[in-house]
N, C-alpha and C positions, 0 to 999 in steps of 0.2 A: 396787322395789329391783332392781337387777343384777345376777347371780348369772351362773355359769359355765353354757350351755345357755338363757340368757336369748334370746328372739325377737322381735323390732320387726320391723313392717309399715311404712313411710314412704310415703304420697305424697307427690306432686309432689317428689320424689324427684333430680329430673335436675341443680336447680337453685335458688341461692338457699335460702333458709330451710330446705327441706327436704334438699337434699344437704349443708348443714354441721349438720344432725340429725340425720340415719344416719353422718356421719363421727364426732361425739361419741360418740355410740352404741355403736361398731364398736371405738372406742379403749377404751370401760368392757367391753368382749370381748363385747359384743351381737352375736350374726347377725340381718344387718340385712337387709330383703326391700326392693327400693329399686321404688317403683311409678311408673309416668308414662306418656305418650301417647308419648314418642320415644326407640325404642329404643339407637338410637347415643348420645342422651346420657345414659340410665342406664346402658350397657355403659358408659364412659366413667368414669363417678362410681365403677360399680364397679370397676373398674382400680385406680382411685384407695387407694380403702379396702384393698381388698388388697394394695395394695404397700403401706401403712400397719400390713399384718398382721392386715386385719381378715377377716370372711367376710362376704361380699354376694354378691345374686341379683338379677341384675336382669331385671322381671318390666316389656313393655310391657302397659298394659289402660285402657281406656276408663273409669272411676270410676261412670260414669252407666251405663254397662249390667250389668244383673243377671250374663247368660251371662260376662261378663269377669272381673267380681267372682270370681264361682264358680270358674272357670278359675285362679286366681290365688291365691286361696284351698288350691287344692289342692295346688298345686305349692308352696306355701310350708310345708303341713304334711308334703308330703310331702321335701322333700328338707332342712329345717329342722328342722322342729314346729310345733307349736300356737303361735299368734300369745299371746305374755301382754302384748305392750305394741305398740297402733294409734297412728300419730301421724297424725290427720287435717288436712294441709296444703295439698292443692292447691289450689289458688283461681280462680275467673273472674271478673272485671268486664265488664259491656255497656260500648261504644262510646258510646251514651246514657246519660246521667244523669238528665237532669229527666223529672219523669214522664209529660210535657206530650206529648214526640215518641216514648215509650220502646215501640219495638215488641215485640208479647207472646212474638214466639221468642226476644226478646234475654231479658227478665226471666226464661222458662221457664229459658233454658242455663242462667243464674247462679243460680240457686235448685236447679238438676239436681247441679251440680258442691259447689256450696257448704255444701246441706243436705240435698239428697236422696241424696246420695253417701253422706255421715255417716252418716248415718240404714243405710244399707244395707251398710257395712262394717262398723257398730256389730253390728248385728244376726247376720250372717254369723261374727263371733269372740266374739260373748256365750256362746253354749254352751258352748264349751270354756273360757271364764273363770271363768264360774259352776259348771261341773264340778270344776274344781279350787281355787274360793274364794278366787282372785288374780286378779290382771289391772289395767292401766293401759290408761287412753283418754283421750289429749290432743288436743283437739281448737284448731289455729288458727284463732281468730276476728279481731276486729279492732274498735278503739275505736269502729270506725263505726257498730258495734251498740250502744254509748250513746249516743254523737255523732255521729248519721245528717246527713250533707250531701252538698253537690253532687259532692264531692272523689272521694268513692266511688259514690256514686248510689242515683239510690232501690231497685234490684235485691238490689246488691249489700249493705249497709246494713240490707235485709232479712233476708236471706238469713244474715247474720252474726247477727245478734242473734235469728233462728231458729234457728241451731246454738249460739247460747250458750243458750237456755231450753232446747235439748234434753240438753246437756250436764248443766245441772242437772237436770233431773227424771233422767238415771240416777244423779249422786249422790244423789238424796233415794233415789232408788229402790233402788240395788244395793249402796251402801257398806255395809253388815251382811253380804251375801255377798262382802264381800272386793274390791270392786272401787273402784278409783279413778277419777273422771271430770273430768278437766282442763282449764281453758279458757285459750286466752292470745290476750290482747289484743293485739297492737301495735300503736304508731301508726304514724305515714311510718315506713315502712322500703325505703333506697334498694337496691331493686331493678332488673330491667330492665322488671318492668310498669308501672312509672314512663314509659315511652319512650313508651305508648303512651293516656299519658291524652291532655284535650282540651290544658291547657298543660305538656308535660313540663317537671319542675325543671329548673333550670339547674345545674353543677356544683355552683357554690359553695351553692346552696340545701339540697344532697345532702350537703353535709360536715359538719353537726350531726345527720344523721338517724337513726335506729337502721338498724344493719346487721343482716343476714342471721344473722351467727355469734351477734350479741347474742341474740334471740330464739332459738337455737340452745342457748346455754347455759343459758337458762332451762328448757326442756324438758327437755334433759340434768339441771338439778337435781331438778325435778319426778320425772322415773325416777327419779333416783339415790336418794332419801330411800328409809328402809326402806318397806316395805309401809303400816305404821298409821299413818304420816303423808300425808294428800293436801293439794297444794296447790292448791285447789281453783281459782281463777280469780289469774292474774298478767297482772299489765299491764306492758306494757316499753313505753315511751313516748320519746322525744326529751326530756331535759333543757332545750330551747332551743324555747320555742313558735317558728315561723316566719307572718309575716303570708301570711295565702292567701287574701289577699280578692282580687288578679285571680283567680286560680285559678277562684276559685266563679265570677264573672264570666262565665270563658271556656266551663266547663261548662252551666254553665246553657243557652247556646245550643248546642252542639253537638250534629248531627242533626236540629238546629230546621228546617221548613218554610222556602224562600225568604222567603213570605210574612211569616213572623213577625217573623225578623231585619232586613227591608226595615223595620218598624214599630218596630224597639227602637231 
């Protein structure tokens, strides 16, 4: 619940999903700590929010390294407060999908950013959650973690549906100390990491997809509800299935050996 002195942590923070969930945020009078790798586009978002009235910090840091965390950590309790409400968002996909050519620095990055990040900001604002017997932790996953395919890849796909079992073992775990543990799903959602799969959509494919602010307001409700209500796992999904069977197609080779594709 959101209360006056309320404190959100956001990654991936700059863009997409995550900057139209530190602006909901900012508007229920949350000071919102906005995190990412690029400085000028969180300074940017936080411009944003503040001329909206809101208060934002924008904090750059590396998700995957501990000393950053820490670093970022401090400056949010300290010129803020204590984190009560994490929204774990940023996300990586490998360039590779099939697991055939998938090299092991590509798999390590995406399981760094996706689940061992989680893992490591969960942990860094549990004490003061559990000190004070509140706290919200939403964590973005993605339908991939039910329905793993080529679309997302095998890294990624993992790595998701490893932060949703992690998600629940701290509900089984912490919810009697007062803590809520959140997981949302999306499906396609037109982003700009779309640009960079193996067959980016095409406009018109993009115009039934869930958008950025969608997934945005569902997190906003999730805060919002009072404290003794958690929602535990929400899915926001596209109303309109879209066929992606070239899709899987185009992935599947991407990255493939000469050799292979010379054979398909």
């Amino acid at each position: 619940m959101t209360t006056p002195g309320t404190v959100a942590l956001v990654t991936g923070a700059g863009s997409g999903m995550g900057l139209e969930t530190a602006r909901l945020l900012a508007r229920d009078g949350v000071a919102v700590a906005l995190v990412g790798r690029r400085q000028e586009a969180l300074a940017a978002a936080a411009d944003k929010i503040r001329a909206e009235g809101g208060v934002a910090l924008a904090l750059a840091a590396d998700i995957t390294s501990a000393d950053d965390v820490a670093r970022a950590l401090d400056r949010v309790r300290a010129e803020l407060g204590p984190v009560d409400v994490l929204v774990n968002n940023a996300g990586s996909a490998s360039s590779v999908l099939n697991p055939q050519w998938l090299p092991h620095e590509e798999w390590r990055q995406v399981l760094d950013v996706n689940l061992t990040a989680v893992f490591r900001l969960t942990q860094a604002v549990l004490p003061d959650m559990l000190a004070r017997n509140t706290g919200t932790i939403v964590t973005v996953s993605s339908l991939a973690a039910v329905n793993p395919n080529l679309l997302g890849g095998a890294a990624y796909g993992a790595a998701k549906a490893g932060v949703r079992n992690f998600m629940t073992f701290l509900h089984n775990t912490f919810r009697n100390q007062g803590l809520r543990a959140i997981t949302v799903l999306p499906g396609e959602t037109d982003t700009p990491i779309l640009d960079n799969r193996a067959r980016p959509p095409a406009a018109e494919e993009r115009s039934d997809m869930v958008r950025p602010e969608d997934v945005a307001e569902a997190i906003r409700l999730a805060v919002a509800l009072p404290q003794r209500v958690v929602l535990q796992e929400i899915v926001v999904a596209p109303t309109r299935q879209r066929d992606v069977s070239a899709d899987l197609e185009t992935s599947r080779w991407a990255g493939a050996p000469a050799a292979a594709t010379s054979q398909a």
